[in-house]
C-alpha positions as CSV (number, residue, x, y, z in Angstrom):
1,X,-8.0,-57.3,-82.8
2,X,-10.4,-59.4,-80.9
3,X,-14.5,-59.1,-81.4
4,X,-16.2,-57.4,-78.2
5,X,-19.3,-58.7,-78.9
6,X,-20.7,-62.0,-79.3
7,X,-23.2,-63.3,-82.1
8,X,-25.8,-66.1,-81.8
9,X,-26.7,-66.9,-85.2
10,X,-25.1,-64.0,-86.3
11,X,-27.1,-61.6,-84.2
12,X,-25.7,-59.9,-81.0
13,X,-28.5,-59.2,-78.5
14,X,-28.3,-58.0,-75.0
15,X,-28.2,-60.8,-72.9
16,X,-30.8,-61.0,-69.9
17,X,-29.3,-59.3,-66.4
18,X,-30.5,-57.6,-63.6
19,X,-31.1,-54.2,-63.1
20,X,-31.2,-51.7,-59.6
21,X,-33.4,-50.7,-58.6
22,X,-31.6,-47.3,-58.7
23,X,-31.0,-47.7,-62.7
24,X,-34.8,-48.5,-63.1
25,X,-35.8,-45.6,-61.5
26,X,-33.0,-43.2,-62.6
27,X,-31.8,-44.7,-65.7
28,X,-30.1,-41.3,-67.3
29,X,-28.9,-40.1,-63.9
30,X,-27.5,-44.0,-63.9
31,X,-25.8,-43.8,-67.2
32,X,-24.6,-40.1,-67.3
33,X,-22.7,-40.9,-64.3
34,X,-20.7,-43.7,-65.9
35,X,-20.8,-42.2,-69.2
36,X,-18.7,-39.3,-67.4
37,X,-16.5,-41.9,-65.9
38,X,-15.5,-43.4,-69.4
39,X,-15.3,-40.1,-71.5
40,X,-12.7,-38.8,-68.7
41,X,-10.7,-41.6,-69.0
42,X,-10.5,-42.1,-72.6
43,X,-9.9,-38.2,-72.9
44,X,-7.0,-38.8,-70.4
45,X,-5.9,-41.2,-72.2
46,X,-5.9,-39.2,-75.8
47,X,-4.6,-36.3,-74.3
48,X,-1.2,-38.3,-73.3
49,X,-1.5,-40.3,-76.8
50,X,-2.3,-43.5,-75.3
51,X,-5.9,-43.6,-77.2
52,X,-5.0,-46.1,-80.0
53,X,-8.0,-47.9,-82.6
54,X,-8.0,-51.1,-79.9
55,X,-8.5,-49.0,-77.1
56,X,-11.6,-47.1,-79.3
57,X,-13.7,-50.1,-79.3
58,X,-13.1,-51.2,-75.8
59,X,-14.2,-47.2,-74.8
60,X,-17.3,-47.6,-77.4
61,X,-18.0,-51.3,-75.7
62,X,-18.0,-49.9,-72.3
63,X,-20.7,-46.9,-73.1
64,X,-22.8,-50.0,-74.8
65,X,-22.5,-51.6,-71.3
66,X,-23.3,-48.8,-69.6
67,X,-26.6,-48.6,-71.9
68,X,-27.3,-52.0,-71.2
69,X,-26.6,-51.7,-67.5
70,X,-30.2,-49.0,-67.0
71,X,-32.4,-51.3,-69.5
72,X,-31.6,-50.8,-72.7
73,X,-31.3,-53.9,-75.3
74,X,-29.1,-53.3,-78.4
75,X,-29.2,-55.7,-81.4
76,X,-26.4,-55.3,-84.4
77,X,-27.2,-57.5,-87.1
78,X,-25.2,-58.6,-90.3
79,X,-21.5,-57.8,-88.9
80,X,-20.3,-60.8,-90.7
81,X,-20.8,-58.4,-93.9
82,X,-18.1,-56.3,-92.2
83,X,-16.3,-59.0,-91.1
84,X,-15.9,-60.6,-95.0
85,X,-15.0,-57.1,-96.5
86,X,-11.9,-57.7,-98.3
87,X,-11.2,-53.6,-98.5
88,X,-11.6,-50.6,-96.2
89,X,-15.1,-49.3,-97.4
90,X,-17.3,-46.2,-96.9
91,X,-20.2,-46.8,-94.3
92,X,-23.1,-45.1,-94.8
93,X,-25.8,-44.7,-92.6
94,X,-29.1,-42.8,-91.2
95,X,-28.5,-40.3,-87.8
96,X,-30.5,-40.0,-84.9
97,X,-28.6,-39.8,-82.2
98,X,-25.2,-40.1,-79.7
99,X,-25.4,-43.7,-79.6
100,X,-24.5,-44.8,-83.4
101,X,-21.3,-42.0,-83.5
102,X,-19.8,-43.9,-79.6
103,X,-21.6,-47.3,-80.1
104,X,-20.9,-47.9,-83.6
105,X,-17.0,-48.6,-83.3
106,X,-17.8,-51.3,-81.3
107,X,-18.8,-53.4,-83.9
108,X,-16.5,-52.4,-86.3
109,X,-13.4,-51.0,-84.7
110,X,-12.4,-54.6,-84.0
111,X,-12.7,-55.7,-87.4
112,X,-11.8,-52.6,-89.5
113,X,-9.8,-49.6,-88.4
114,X,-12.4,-46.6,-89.3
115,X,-12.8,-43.2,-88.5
116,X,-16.2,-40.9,-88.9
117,X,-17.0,-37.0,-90.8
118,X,-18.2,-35.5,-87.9
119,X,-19.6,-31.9,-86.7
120,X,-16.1,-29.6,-86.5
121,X,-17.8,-28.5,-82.9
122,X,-17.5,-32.0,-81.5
123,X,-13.3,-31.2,-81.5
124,X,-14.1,-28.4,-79.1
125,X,-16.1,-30.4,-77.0
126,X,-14.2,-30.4,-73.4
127,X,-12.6,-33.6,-72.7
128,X,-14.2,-35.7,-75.5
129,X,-12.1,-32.8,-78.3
130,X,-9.1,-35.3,-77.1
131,X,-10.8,-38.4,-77.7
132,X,-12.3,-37.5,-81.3
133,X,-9.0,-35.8,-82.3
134,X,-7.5,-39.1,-81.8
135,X,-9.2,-40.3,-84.4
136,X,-8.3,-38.0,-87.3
137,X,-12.1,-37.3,-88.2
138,X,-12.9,-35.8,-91.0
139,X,-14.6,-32.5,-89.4
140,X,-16.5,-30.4,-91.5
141,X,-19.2,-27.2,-90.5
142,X,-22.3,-28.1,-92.6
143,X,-23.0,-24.3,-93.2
144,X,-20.7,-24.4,-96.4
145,X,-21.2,-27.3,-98.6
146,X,-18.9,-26.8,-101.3
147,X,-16.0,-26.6,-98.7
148,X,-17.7,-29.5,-96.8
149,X,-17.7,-31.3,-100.1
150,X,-13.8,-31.1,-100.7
151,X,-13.4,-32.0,-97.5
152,X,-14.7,-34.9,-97.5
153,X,-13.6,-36.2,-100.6
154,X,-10.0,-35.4,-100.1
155,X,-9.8,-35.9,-96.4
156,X,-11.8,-39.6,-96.8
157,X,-9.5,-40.6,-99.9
158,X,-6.7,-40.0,-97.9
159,X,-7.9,-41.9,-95.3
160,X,-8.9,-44.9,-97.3
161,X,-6.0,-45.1,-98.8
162,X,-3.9,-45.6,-95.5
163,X,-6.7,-48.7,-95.0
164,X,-9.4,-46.9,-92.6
165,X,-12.6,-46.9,-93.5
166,X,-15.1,-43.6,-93.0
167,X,-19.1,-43.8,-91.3
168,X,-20.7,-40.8,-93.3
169,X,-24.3,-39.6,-91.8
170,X,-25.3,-38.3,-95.0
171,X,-28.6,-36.2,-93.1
172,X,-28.9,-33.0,-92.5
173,X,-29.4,-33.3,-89.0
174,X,-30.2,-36.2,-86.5
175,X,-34.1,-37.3,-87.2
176,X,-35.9,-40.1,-85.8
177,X,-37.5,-40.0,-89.2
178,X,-35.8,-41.0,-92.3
179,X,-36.4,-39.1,-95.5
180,X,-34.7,-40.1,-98.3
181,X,-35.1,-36.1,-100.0
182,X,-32.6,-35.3,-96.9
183,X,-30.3,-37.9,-97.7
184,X,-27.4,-36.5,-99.7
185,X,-24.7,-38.8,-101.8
186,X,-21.3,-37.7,-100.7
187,X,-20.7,-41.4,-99.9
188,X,-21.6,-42.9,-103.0
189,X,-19.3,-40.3,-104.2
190,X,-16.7,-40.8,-102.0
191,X,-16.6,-44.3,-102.8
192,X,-16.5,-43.9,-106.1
193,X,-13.4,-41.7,-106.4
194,X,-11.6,-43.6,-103.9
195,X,-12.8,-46.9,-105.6
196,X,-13.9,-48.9,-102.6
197,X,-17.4,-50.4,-101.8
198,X,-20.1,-48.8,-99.6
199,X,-21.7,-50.4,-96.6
200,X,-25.3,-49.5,-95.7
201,X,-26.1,-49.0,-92.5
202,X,-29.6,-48.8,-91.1
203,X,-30.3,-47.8,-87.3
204,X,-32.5,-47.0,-84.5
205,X,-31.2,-45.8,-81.8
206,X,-33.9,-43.1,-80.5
207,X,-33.2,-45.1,-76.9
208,X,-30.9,-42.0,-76.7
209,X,-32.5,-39.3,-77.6
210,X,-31.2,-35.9,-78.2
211,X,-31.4,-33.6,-75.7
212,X,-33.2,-29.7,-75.6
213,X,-30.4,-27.9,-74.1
214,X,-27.5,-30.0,-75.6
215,X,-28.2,-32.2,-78.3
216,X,-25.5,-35.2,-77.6
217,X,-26.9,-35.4,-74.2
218,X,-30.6,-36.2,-74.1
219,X,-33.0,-38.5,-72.0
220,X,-32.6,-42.2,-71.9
221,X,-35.0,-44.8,-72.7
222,X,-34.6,-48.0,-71.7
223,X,-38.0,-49.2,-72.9
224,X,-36.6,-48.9,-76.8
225,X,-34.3,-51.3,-78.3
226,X,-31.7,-50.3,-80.1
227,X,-30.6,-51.5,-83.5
228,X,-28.0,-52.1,-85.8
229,X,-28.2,-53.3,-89.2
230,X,-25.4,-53.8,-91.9
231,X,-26.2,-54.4,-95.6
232,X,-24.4,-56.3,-98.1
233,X,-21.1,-54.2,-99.4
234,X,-22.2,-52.3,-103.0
235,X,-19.7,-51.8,-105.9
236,X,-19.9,-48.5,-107.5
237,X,-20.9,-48.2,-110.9
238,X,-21.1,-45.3,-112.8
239,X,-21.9,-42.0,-111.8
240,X,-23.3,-44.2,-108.2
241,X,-26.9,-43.2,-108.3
242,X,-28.6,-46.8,-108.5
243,X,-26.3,-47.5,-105.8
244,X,-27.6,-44.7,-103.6
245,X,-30.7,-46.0,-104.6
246,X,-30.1,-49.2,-103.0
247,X,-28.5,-47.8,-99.8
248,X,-31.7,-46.1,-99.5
249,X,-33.6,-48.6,-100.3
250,X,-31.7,-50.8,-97.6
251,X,-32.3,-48.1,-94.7
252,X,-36.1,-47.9,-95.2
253,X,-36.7,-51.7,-95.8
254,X,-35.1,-52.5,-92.2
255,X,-36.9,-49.2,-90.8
256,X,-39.9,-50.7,-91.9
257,X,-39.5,-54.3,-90.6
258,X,-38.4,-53.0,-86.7
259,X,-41.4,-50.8,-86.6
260,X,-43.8,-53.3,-87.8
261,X,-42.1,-56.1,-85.1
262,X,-42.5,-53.3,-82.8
């Protein structure tokens, strides 16, 4: 599958372009409105089974574009780590909002077929159910976590072993903060039953933020970059905890450097 984006020095950045004067002004009004545009369409598409893994990224690389188009400046860093993996893997990652679970794929989908564990509400969602239940996630409720925990395991074993790699969100919830005491190991242990590497994944991506009313839908600001990091792939050893340890460790290391560029 070919690679939507394209890296300078291993780094893709948004480019320079111009902007309306319209987008400036309104930038959410701006993106909502083509946001809408693309999640019809790929739920029209899913609906009639036309919604395959190549047509996922090109979906996640228009909703970049669409970011891009109001102001906002997206940087992914260290695909080449995905890019040399030799085995599907578990991704594992900090939350804060919408833009990681539909911008995500776009650096990955073309690379390595994956699929996400996801909120069971998002298959209800009108529209975008069709588009997320094309993608066999692995949906689980977060109000039982022994059930969530079988889920998971079983659900993300079976996908791995078919080749497709799984982004866990290991948070509680979407936070702008990351706290490593609400960071939970089901991908570490995952991993190490279905005997594949993680990736860590370290983000901001708060130029979406969540919204009051409806969470996935919040205000946009094109004033924050957004960014995308991926660490080197980790073997599990053991019982995985000096490898969740590092995953963490990896997350608040690249926190720490944005903020203090910023």
């Amino acid at each position: 599958m070919e690679e939507l984006l394209t890296f300078n020095d291993g780094v893709y950045r948004t480019a320079d372009r111009k902007i309306s004067w319209f987008a400036r002004i309104f930038p959410s009004v701006t993106f909502y409105c083509k946001f809408a545009r693309i999640v019809y369409k790929a739920g029209w598409q899913a609906k009639r089974g036309l919604y395959d893994y190549e047509t996922w990224s090109h979906s996640a690389h228009d909703v970049l574009k669409a970011l891009e188009s109001v102001g906002v400046v997206a940087e992914y860093h260290g695909v080449h780590h995905v890019r040399n993996l030799k085995s599907p893997c578990v991704f594992i990652s900090n939350h804060m909002s919408t833009f990681e679970t539909t911008c995500l794929p776009v650096a990955i989908q073309p690379l390595r077929n994956m699929t996400c564990v996801i909120k069971d509400s998002l298959l209800e969602y009108p529209v975008f159910k069709h588009v997320m239940r094309s993608r066999d996630p692995i949906a689980v409720s977060r109000e039982n976590p022994r059930e969530d925990f079988k889920a998971v395991i079983a659900g993300g074993i079976e996908r791995l072993n078919k080749g497709v790699s799984i982004v866990v969100f290991p948070q509680t919830t979407r936070s702008t903060e990351f706290d490593p005491e609400q960071f939970n190991s089901i991908g570490i242990k995952l991993a190490q039953k279905a005997k594949v590497p993680v990736v860590p994944v370290a983000l901001i991506t708060d130029a979406w933020s969540n919204g009051t009313w409806l969470k996935d839908l919040g205000r946009i600001y094109p004033d924050r970059t957004a960014r995308f990091a991926f660490g080197e792939p980790i073997e599990i050893e053991g019982r995985g905890a000096e490898q969740h340890r590092k995953v963490i460790e990896f997350i608040q290391r690249q926190l720490a450097e944005w903020r203090a560029a910023e």
